[in-house]
N, C-alpha and C positions, 0 to 999 in steps of 0.2 A: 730392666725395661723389657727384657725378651718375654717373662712371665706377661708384664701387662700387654707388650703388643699383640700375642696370643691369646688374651680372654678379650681385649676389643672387638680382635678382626673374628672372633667367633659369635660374642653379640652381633656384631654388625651383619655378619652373612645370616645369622637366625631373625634378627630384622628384617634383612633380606624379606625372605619368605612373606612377612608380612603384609608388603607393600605391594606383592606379584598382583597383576590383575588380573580381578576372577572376572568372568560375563557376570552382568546383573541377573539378577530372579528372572526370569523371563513370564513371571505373572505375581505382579503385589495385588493384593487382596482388597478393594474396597467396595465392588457390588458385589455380593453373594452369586454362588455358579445359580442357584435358583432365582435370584432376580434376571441374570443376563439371560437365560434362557425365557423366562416372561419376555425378557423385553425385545428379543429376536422374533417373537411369536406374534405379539402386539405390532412389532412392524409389519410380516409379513403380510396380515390382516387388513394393515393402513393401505398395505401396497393393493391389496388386490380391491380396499374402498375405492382407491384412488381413480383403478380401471374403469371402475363402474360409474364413476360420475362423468368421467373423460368420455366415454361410451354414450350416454346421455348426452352431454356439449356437443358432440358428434352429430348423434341424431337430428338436434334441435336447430345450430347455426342452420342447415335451410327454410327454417320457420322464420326468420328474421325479420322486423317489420312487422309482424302480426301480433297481435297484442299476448296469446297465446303461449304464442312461441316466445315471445321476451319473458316472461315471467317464467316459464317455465329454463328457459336458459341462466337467467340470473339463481335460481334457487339452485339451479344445478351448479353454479358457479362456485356457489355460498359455501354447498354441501362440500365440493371437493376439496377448496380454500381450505376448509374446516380440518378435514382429515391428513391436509398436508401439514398443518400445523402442528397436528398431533406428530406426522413424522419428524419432524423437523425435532419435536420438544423429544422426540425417542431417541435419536442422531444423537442429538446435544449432552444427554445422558450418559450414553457411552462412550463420545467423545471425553468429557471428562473424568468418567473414570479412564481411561487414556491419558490424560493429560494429569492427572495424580501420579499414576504408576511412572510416567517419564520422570516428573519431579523429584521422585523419593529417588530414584535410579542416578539423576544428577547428583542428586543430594549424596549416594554412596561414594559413587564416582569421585565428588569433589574432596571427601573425607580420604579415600585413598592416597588422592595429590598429596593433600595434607600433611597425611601420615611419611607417604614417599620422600615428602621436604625434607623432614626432621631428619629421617636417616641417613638422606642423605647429606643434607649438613654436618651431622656425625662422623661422615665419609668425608668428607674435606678436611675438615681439623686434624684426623687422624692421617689423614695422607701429608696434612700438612708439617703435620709435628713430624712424620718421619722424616717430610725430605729438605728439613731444616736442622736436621739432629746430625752430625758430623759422626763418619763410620768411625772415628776413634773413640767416640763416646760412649757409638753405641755399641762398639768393640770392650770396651771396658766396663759399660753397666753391664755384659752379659755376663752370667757365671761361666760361660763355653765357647770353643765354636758352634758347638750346637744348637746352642741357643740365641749367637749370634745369626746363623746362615737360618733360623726359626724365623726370624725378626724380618729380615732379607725376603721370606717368602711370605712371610703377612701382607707385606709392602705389596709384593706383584700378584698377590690372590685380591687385596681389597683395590686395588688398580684393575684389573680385571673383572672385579664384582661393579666398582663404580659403574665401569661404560655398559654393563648390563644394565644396570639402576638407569641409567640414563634414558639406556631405547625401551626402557619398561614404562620410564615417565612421560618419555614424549609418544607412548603408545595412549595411555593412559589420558594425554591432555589431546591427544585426538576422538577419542570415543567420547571424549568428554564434550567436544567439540560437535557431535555429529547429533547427541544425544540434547543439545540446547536449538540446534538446528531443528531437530523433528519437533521440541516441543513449541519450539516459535509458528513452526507450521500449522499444528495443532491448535496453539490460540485462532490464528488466523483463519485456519477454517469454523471455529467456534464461533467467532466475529459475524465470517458472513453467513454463520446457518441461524442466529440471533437475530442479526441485520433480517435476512428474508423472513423470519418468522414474524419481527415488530410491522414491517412493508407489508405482509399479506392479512395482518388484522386491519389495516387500514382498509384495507382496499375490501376488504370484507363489511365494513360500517358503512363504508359509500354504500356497496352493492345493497344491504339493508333498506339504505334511505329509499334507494332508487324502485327496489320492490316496494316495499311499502306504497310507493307514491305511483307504482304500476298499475296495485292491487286495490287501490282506492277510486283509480278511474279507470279497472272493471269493474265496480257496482253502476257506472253511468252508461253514456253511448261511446261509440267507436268516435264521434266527433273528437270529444274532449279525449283521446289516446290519438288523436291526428294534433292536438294542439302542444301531446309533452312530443311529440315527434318533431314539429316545427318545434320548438324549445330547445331542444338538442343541438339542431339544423344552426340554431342561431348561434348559440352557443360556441361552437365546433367555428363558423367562420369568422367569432370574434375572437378566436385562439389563434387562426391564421393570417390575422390580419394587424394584429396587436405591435407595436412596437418593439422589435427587441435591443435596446440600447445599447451601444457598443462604445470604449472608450475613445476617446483624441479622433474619431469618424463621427461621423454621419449613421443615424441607426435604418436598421432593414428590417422589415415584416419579419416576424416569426414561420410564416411560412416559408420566408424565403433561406433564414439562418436556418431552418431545420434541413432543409434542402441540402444546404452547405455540409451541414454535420454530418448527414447521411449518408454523402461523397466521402464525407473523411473517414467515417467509421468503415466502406466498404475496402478502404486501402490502409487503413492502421487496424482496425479491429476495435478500436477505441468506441466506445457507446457515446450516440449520438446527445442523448442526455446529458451524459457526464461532459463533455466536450461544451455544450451549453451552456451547461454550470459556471464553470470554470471561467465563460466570457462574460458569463450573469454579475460574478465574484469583481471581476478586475473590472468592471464597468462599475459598479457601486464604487470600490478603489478610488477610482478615478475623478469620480465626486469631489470626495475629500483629499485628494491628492494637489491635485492644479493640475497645469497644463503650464512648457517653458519651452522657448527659442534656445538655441546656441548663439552666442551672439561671438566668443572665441574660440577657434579652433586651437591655441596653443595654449591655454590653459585647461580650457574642456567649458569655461563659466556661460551663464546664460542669462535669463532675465523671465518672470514671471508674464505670462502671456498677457493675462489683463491688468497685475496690479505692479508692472515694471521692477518687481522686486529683484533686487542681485543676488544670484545663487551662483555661488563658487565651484558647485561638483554637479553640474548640470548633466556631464557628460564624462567619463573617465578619457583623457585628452591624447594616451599613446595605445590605448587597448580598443576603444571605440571610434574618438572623433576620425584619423582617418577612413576608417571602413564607411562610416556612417557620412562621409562625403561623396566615399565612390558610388555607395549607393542612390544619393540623391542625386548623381550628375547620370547616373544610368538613367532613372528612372526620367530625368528631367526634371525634377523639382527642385524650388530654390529651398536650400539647408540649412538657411537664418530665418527662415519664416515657415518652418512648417513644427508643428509641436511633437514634445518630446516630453514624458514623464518627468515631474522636477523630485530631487532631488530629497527624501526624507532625511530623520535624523542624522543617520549616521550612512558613509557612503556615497554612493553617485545616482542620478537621473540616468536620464538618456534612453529610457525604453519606448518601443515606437509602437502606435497603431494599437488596435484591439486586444492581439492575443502580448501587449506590454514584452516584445525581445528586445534586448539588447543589443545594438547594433555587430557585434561578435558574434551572438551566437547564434543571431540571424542568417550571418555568411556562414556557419557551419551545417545548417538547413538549406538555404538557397536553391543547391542544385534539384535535392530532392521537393523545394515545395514547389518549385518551376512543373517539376517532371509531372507532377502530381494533378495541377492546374493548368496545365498546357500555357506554359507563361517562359518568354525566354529571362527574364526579370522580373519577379515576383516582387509584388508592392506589400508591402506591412499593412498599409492602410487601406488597402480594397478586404471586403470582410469576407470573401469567399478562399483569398490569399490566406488571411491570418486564422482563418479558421481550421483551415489545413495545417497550418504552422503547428498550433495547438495543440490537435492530434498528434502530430508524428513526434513531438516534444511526450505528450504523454505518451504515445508505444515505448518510445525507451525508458520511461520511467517504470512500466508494466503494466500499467491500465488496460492495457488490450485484453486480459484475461478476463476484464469486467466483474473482476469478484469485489464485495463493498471494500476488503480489507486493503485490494490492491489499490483502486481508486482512492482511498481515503492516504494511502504511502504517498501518492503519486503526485493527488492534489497539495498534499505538506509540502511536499519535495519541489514543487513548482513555482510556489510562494519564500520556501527557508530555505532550499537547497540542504548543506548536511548539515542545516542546525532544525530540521524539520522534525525529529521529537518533541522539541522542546520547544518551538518559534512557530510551528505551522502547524498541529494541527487544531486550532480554533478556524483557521483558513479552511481546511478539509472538510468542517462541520459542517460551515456556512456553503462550499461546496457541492456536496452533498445534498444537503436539504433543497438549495436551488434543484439539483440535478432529480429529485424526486419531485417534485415538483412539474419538470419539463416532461418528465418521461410518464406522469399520468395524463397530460396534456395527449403527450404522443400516444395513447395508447386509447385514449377520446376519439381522436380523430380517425384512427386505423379502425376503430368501431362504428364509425359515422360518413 
């Protein structure tokens, strides 16, 4: 046995070696060094088109309202739009080769774990068999003392090699760790230099239509470019004037919820847009959802507002219904008769007012949406309240950074919670595209 414990424990520490971790390549090969330098070159190029159009937009915004000055500001618009997309499509470029070279690096990384496994699995059985082998045994398979007190010291060299194995691996599953962290971040910046590139070909076909339709009445008189001006005019106060639907309330002008959002975004950082979205989203919900009373506080059960139906889990009856009564005796209102989100498949109702809280987690807001809206009790259902709610619900999600990748986490996350990979983001899309939507609106009116 001494013979073999000696060629194990000397495989095992030459395995060793194997497993030690090396630093990854610090550059895998997928664009040629002659391409990345093109493509460093080709930016710097975009960057200084970029100046020159911005330089132009400069000039011209004091020409505004002249028919002149519009056409000549929008082509300028066109032009820069244009070159930004080119950077943007240069960015994405390298970004992905970045986001390759992470992959393959994972990919080594994870093969080392692998390999580390196996030996050290090796490492066990063999520490095992020793320290289950009785010293008389192993007294007697030796041909020596020497070969016995040989065997003795295999034992406390691959004990000693293990806990090295060990902080090699848990070294090893933290770079592995850090290295899936960057590459996540990576998508995610991919996402939104994607996201901005598809948003500014958009905005580049309008500007098209809107020249074209500039440049068509300059061949006439200055009347007919006073009549797309009234066109605008109208336009712009049928944006602010518009319904904006809210759910289990009463809806408010668009000018006035944008107003709201504008307060919330300058105290979350949360985009006023995205923030609209989000109430645009749960107001459609709420459609298809119903509207339900409490009608038991000790069970939580309720009743369907107009079609008297009985619903069991109206309200969850020790997490919610008491909060959701202190609230309503603050506020003053009666808490059998004021509606409450009913209840889908699986699960509880009970979510209150526009931005749909839960009576729980409304009270873990409270202080701060009072603070916010100068309100010593902050109502769910007043929509200048819920709209603030919304925001500081999304700042902790991360939306305040405004990037499309964060918004689109934040919008899942507010809909699924942690099952929002898989459960939210169709919510996020629909989101989104509201939120794009809002924010060319908003960006109408800043122009008009």
């Amino acid at each position: 046995m001494g013979r073999y414990i000696g060629a194990v424990a000397l495989g095992v520490l030459l395995g060793l070696g194997f497993v030690v971790f090396q630093a990854a390549p610090t550059r895998a090969q997928n664009l040629s060094e002659q391409e990345k330098t093109k493509l460093r070159a080709e930016y710097d190029a975009i960057q200084q088109e970029i100046a020159q159009w911005q330089k132009v937009l400069d000039d011209t915004r004091a020409k505004k309202n002249t028919l002149q000055g519009d056409v000549t500001l929008l082509d300028a618009q066109i032009k820069k739009a244009t070159a930004e997309i080119r950077s943007r499509n240069n960015t994405i470029a390298r970004l992905a080769d970045e986001i390759n070279q992470k992959s393959r690096n994972i990919s080594a990384l994870e093969q080392r774990l692998e390999d580390g496994r196996e030996s050290l699995a090796e490492l066990l059985r063999e520490k095992q068999e020793f320290e289950t082998t009785s010293i008389a045994v192993m007294v007697l398979s030796a041909q020596g003392l020497s070969e016995f007190f040989s065997a003795v010291d295999a034992i406390d060299s691959i004990n000693e090699k293990l806990q090295r194995h060990f902080d090699q691996l848990r070294g090893i599953r933290t770079e592995t760790e850090k290295e899936k962290e960057a590459l996540a971040a990576r998508k995610d910046r991919e996402f939104d230099a994607r996201y901005e590139v598809e948003q500014k070909k958009k905005q580049i076909d309008e500007n098209k239509k809107e020249k074209n339709e500039l440049l068509s009445v300059a061949k006439s008189e200055e009347k007919a470019y006073q009549q797309v001006l009234a066109e605008r005019q109208r336009r712009a106060e049928e944006i602010r004037s518009a319904l904006f639907e809210l759910r289990d309330t009463q809806g408010i002008s668009f000018e006035t919820a944008l107003a709201y959002a504008i307060a919330a975004e300058s105290v979350t950082g949360v985009r006023a847009a995205f923030i609209l979205g989000i109430l645009r989203q749960e107001s459609n919900l709420g459609k298809n959802v119903g509207q339900c009373y409490l009608t038991n506080p000790d069970t939580g059960a309720g009743k369907g507002k107009n079609t008297g139906t009985v619903f069991k889990n109206v309200m969850h009856p020790t997490r919610d219904v008491p909060v959701f009564l202190n609230i309503m005796e603050r506020l003053g209102r009666d808490a059998y008769s004021t509606v409450v989100s009913c209840p889908q498949s699986v699960g509880y109702g009970g979510a209150m007012g526009p931005s749909q809280f839960i009576p729980s987690t409304w009270k873990l807001y409270e202080v701060r949406i009072g603070s916010a809206v100068g309100a010593g009790t902050p109502d769910p259902w007043i929509p200048k309240h819920a709209i603030m709610a919304t925001a500081l619900y999304m700042q902790e999600l991360g939306a305040g950074t405004q990037t499309p990748s964060a918004e689109q986490k934040a919008a899942a996350q507010y809909y699924a919670g942690s099952y929002w990979k898989s459960r939210g983001m169709g919510y996020a899309a629909s989101v989104l595209s509201f939120a794009t939507q809002y924010q060319n609106d908003i960006d109408f009116l800043n122009e008009n």
